[in-house]
C-alpha positions as a Markdown table, in Angstrom:
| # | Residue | x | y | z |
|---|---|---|---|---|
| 1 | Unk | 7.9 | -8.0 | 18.9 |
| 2 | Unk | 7.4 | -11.3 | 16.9 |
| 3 | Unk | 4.3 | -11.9 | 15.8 |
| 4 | Unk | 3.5 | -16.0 | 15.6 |
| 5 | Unk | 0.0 | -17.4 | 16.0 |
| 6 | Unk | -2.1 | -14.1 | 14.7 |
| 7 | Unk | 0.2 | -13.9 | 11.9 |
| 8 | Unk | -0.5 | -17.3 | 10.7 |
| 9 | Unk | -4.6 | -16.3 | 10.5 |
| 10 | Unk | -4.0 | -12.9 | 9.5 |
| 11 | Unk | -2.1 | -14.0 | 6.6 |
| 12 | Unk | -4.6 | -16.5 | 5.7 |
| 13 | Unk | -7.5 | -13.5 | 5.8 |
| 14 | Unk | -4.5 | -11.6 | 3.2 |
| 15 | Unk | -4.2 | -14.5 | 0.6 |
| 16 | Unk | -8.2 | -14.8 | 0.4 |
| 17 | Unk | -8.4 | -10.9 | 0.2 |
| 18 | Unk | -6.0 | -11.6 | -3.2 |
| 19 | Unk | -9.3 | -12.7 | -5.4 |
| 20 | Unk | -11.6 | -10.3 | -4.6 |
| 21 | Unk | -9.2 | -7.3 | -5.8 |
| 22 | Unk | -10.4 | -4.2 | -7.4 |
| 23 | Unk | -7.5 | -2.7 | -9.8 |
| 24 | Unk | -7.3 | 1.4 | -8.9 |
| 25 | Unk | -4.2 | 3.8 | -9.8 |
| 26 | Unk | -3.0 | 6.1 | -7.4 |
| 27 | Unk | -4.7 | 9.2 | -8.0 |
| 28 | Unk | -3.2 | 12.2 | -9.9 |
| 29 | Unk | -4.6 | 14.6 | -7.2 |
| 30 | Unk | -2.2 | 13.2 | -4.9 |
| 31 | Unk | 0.6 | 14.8 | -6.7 |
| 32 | Unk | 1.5 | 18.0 | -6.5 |
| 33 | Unk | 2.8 | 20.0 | -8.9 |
| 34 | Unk | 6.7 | 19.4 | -7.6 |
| 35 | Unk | 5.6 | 15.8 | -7.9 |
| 36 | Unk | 4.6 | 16.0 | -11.3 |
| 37 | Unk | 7.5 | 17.6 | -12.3 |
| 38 | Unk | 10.0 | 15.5 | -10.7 |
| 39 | Unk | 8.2 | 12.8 | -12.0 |
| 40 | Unk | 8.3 | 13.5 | -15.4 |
| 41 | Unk | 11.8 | 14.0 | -15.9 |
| 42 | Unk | 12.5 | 10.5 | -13.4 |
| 43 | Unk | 15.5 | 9.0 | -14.7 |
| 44 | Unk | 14.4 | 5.5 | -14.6 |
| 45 | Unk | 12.3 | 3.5 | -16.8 |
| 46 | Unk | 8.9 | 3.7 | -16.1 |
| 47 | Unk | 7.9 | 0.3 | -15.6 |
| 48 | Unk | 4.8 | -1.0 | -14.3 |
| 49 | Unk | 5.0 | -4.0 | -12.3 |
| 50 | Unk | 3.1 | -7.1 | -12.8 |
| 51 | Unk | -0.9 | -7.1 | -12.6 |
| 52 | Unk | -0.9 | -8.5 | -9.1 |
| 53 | Unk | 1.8 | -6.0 | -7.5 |
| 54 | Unk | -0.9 | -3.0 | -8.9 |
| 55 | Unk | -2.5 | -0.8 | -6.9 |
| 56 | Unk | -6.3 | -2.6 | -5.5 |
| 57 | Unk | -9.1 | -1.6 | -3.9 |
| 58 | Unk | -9.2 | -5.5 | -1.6 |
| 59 | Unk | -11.8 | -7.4 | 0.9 |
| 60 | Unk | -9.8 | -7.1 | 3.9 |
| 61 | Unk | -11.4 | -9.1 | 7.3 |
| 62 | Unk | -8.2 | -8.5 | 9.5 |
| 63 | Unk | -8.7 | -7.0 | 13.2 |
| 64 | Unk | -6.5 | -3.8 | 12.4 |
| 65 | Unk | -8.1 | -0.7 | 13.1 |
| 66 | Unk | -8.4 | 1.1 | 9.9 |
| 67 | Unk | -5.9 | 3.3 | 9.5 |
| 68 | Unk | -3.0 | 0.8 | 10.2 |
| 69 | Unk | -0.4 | -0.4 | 7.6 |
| 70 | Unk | 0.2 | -4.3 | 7.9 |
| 71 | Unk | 3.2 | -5.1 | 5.4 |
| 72 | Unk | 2.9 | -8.8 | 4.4 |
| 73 | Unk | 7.1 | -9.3 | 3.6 |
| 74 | Unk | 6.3 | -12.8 | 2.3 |
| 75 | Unk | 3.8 | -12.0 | -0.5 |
| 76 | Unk | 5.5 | -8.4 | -1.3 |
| 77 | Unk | 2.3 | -6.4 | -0.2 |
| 78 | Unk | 1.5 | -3.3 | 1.6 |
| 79 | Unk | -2.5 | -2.8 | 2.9 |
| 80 | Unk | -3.8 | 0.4 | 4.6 |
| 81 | Unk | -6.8 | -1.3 | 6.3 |
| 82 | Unk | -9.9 | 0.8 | 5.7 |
| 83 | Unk | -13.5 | 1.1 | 7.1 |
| 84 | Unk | -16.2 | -1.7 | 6.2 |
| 85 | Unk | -14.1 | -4.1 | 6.0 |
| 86 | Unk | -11.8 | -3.4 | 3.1 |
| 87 | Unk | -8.1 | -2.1 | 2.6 |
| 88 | Unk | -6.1 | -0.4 | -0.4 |
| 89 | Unk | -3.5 | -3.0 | -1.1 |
| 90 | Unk | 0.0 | -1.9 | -2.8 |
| 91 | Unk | 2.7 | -4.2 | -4.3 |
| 92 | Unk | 6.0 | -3.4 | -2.7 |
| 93 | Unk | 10.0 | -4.0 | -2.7 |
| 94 | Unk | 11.3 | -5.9 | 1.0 |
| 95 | Unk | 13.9 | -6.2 | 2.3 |
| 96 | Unk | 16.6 | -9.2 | 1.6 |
| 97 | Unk | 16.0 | -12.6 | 3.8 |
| 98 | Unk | 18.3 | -11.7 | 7.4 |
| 99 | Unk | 17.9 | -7.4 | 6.3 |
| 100 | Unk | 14.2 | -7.3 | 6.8 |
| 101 | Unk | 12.2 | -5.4 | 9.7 |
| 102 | Unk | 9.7 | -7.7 | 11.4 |
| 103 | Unk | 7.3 | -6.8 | 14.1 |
| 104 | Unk | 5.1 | -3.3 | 15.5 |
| 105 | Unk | 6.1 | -0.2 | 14.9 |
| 106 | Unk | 4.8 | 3.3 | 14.2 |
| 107 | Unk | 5.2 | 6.3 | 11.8 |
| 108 | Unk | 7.8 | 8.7 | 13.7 |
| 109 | Unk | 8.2 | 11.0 | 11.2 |
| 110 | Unk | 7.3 | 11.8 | 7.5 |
| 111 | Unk | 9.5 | 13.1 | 4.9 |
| 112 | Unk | 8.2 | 15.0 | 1.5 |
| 113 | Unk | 11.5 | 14.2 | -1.2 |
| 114 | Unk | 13.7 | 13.2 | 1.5 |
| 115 | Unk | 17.0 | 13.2 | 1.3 |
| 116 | Unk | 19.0 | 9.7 | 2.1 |
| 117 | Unk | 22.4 | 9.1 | 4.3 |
| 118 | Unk | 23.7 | 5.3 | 4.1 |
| 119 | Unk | 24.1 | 3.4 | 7.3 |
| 120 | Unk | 27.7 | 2.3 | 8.1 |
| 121 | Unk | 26.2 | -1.1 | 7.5 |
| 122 | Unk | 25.1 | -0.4 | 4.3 |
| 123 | Unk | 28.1 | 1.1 | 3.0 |
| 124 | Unk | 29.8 | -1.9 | 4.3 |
| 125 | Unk | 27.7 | -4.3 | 2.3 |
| 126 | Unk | 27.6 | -2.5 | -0.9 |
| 127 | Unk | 30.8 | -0.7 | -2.5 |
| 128 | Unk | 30.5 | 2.6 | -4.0 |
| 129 | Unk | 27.6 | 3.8 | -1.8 |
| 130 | Unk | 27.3 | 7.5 | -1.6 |
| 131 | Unk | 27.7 | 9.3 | 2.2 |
| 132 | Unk | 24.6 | 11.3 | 1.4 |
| 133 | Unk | 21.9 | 11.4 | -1.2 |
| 134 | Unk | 19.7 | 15.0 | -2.3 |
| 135 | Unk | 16.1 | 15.4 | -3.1 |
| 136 | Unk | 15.2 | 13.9 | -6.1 |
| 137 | Unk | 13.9 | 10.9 | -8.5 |
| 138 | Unk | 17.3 | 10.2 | -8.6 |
| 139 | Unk | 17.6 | 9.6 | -4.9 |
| 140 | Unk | 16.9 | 5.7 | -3.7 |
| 141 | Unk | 14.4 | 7.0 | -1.2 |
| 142 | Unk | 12.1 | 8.6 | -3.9 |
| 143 | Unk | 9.2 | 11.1 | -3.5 |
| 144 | Unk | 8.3 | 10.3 | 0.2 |
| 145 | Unk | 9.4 | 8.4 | 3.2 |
| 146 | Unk | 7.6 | 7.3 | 6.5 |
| 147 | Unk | 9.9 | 6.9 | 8.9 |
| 148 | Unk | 9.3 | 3.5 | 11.4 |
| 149 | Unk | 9.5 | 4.4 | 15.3 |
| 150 | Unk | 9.5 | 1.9 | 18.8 |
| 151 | Unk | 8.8 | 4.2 | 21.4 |
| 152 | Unk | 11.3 | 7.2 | 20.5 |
| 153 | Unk | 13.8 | 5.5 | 19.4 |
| 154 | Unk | 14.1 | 5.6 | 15.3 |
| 155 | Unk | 14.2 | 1.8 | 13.7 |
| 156 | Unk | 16.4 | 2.9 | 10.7 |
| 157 | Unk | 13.5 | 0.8 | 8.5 |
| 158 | Unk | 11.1 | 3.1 | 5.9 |
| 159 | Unk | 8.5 | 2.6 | 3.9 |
| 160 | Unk | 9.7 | 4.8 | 0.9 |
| 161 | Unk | 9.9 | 5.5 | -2.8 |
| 162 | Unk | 12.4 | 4.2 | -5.5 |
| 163 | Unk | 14.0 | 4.7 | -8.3 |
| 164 | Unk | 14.0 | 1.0 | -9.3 |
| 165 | Unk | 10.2 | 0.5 | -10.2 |
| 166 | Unk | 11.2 | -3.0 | -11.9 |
| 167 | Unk | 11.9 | -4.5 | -8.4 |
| 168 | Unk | 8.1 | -4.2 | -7.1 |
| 169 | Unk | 7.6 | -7.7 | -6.0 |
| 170 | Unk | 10.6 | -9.0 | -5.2 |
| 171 | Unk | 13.2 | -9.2 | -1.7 |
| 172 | Unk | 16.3 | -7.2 | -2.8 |
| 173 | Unk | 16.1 | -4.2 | -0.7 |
| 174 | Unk | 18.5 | -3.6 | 2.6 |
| 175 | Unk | 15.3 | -3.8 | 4.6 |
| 176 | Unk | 13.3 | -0.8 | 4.1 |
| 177 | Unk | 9.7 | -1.0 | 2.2 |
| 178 | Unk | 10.3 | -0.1 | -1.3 |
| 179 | Unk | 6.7 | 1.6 | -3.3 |
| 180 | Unk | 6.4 | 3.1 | -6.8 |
| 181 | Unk | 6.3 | 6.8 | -6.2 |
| 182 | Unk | 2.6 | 7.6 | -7.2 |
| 183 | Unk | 1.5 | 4.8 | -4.8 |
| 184 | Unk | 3.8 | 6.0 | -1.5 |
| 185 | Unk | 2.9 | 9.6 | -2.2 |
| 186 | Unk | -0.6 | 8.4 | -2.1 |
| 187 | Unk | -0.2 | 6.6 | 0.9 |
| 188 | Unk | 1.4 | 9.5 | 2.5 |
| 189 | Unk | -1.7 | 11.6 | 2.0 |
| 190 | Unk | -3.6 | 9.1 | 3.8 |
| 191 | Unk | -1.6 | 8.2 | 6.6 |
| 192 | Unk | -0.7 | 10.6 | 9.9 |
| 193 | Unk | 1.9 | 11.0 | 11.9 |
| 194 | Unk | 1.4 | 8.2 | 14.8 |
| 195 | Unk | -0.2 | 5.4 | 12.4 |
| 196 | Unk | 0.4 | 1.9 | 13.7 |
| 197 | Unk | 2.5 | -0.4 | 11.4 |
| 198 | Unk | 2.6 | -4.3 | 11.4 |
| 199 | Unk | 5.2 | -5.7 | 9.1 |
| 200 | Unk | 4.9 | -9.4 | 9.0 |
């Protein structure tokens, strides 16, 4: 589904959300102790990305229900809407122009560490891509994975981890929803199964 004339106002309501933002880390009691673990022997850099790509606490005067996940692919931000009309908004990788997922979808399944198997497609776009990934920091998928669903059938889009925290805020992905690890594992523990998502 293609969203048009409420993603024009919607995205208005998300630029004037931008200066009212309230800079909060994901918190530690998110992790577990696997998590921290993992974590600590990552082998990327640790990077954090720029100020505006941090995890905020953000005015948010949108029509979702809270709950729902509205992805704004444009500005390179991910909002879970909240009650009282605010929303926890995290700076994210998208996907390439022509790669990206664009419409309504929901969370089908949910993956702690998941483990990653390339499309053909991908393979076919990028040489030396692995036929299947393991658990890990090391894995492009990172420490969790929602899974985007229409109907029953499986969209082959994610909102996942990384293991390229340096690329928060920018449109290099093969379409998926890229997040630094503390802030998808702390999305995960708020989000259920079933959540709507709106990726504009």
């Amino acid at each position: 589904m293609v969203l048009r004339g409420a993603a024009v106002v919607l995205l208005a309501v998300l630029l004037a959300a931008c200066s009212n933002a309230q800079r909060q880390p994901a918190p530690e009691a998110s992790l577990t102790p696997r998590d921290k673990k993992l974590l600590a022997d990552a082998p990327y850099k640790k990077v954090q990305p720029p100020e505006m790509y941090q995890r905020a606490i953000v005015d948010y005067a949108g029509t979702e229900k809270p709950g729902t996940i509205v992805v704004d692919t444009d500005k390179k931000f991910l909002y879970l809407v909240e009650d009282n009309g605010k929303a926890i908004r995290y700076g994210v990788t998208v996907g390439e122009e022509g790669l990206a997922f664009k419409g309504e979808a929901k969370v089908g399944r949910k993956a702690e560490w998941p483990t990653w198997t390339p499309t053909p497609e991908i393979k076919q776009r990028l040489a030396g891509i692995p036929n299947f990934v393991g658990p890990g920091p090391h894995n492009p998928m990172g420490a969790r994975a929602l899974y985007l669903y229409q109907g029953n059938k499986d969209t082959l889009f994610r909102i996942h981890g990384t293991n390229q925290p340096e690329y928060i805020g920018w449109a290099i992905s093969s379409g998926c929803i890229r997040m630094l690890n503390e802030d998808v594992i702390d999305l995960y523990t708020r989000v259920p199964q079933g959540a709507n998502v709106v990726v504009l």
